[in-house]
C-alpha positions as CSV (number, residue, x, y, z in Angstrom):
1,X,185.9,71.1,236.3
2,X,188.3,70.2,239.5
3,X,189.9,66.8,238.3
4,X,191.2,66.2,242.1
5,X,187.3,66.8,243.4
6,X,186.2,64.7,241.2
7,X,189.0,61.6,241.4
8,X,188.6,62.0,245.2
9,X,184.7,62.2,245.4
10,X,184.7,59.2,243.5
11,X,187.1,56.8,245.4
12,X,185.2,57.7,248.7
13,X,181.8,56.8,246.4
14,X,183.6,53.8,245.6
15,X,184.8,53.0,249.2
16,X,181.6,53.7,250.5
17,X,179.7,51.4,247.6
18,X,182.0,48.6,249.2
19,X,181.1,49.3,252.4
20,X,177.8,49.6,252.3
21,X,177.4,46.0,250.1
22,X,179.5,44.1,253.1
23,X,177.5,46.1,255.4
24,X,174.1,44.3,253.9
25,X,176.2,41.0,254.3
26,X,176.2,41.8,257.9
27,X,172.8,42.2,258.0
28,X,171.8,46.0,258.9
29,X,168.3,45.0,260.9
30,X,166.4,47.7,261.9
31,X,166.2,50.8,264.1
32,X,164.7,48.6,267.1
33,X,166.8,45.6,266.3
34,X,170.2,46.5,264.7
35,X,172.5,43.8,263.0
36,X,176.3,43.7,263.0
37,X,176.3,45.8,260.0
38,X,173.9,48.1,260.8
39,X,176.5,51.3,261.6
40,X,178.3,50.4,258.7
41,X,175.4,50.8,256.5
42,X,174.3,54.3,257.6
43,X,178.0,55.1,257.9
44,X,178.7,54.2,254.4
45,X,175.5,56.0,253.5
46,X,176.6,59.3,254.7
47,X,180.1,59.2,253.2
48,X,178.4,58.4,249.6
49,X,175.7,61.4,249.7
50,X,178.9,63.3,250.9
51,X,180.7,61.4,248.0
52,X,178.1,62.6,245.7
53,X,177.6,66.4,246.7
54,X,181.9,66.2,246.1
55,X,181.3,64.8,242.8
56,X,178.1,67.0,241.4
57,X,180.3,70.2,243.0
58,X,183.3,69.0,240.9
59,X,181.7,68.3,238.1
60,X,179.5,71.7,237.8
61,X,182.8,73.8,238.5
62,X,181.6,75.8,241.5
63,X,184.9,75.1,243.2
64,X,186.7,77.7,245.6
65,X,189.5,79.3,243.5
66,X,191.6,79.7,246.6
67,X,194.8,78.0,246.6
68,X,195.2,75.3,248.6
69,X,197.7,76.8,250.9
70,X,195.8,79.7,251.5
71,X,193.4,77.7,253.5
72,X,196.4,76.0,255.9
73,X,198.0,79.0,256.3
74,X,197.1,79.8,259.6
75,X,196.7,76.2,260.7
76,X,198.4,75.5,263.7
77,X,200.5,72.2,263.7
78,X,201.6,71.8,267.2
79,X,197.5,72.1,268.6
80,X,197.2,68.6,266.9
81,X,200.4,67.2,268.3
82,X,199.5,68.4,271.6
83,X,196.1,66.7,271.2
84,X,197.9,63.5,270.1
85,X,200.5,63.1,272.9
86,X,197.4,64.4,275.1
87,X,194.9,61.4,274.3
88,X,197.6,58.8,274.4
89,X,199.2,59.7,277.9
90,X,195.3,59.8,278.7
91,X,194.8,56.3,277.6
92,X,198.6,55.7,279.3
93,X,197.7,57.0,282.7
94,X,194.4,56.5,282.8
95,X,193.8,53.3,284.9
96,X,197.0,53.9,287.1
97,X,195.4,57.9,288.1
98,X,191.8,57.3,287.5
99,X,189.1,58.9,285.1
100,X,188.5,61.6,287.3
101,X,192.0,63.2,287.3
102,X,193.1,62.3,283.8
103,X,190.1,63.7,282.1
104,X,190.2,66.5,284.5
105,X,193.6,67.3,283.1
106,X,192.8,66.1,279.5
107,X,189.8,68.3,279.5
108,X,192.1,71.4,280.8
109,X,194.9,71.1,278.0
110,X,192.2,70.3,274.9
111,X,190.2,73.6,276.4
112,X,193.4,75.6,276.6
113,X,194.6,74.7,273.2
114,X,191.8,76.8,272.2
115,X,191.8,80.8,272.9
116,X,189.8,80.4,276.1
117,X,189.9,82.3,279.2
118,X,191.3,80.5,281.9
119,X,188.0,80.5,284.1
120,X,186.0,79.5,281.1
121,X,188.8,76.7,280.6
122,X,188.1,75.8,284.3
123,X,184.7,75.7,284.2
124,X,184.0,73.7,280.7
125,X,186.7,71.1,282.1
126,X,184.6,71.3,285.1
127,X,181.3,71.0,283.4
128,X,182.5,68.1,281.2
129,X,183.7,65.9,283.5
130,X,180.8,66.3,286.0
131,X,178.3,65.8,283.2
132,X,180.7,62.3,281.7
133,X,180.3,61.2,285.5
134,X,176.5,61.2,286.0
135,X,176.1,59.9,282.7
136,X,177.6,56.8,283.0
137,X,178.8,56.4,286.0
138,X,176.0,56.9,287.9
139,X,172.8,56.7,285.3
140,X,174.0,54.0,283.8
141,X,176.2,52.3,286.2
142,X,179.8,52.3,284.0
143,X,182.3,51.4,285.8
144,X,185.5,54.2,285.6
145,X,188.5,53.1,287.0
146,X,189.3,55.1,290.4
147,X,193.0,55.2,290.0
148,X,195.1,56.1,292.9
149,X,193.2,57.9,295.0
150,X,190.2,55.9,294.9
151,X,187.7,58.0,293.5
């Protein structure tokens, strides 16, 4: 049995036990009517089957026996800072040089911080920002701001 499986399984059972009871406080509603708590509920739903499979995996013993720093050995600690500093000089810069440049350029570095080719880096930045656009700025009419050069 994996003690740490099991002691973590069941504070995020716990957690999610908690919030799924103030979620009901709320009021959840239904699917065509949703109350304040209704993503709460369905959130704290999927964390306690998750919970659960944690638990019934810890206690039947069908663990990995890999160490846990095999599995972060080739993890790759400056990819996540670069994301970090990446998303807050978005939300820094992004009224002052608009969405359509800073997500241009956010959408560049997070593609080139995985092994892409450059034209598929290009193209997905490309792709991503075009589709983001029609979505809601023109289907359904979100205003992004236009930044410097007005656009």
């Amino acid at each position: 049995m994996n003690r740490h499986d099991l002691f973590s399984g069941l504070f995020w059972l716990g957690i999610s036990l908690f919030v799924g009871f103030m979620a009901g406080e709320l009021g959840v509603g239904t699917f065509s009517n949703p109350g304040a708590g209704f993503v709460l509920f369905w959130a704290s739903l999927i964390l306690g089957a998750l919970s659960l499979f944690l638990v019934m995996k810890a206690v039947t013993g069908k663990s990995g026996s890999s160490v846990l720093s095999e599995s972060w050995r080739w993890f790759e600690w400056w990819k996540v800072l670069a994301a970090i500093i990446a998303l807050v000089l978005y939300a820094s810069f992004l009224t002052r040089m608009g969405f359509l440049i800073m997500t241009l350029a956010l959408m560049i570095l997070l593609y080139s911080l995985g092994k892409t080719k450059p034209w598929v880096t290009l193209a997905g930045a490309f792709v991503t920002i075009m589709v983001a656009y029609i979505i809601f700025h023109i289907a359904l009419q979100i205003q992004f701001p236009k930044g410097m050069i007005g656009w």
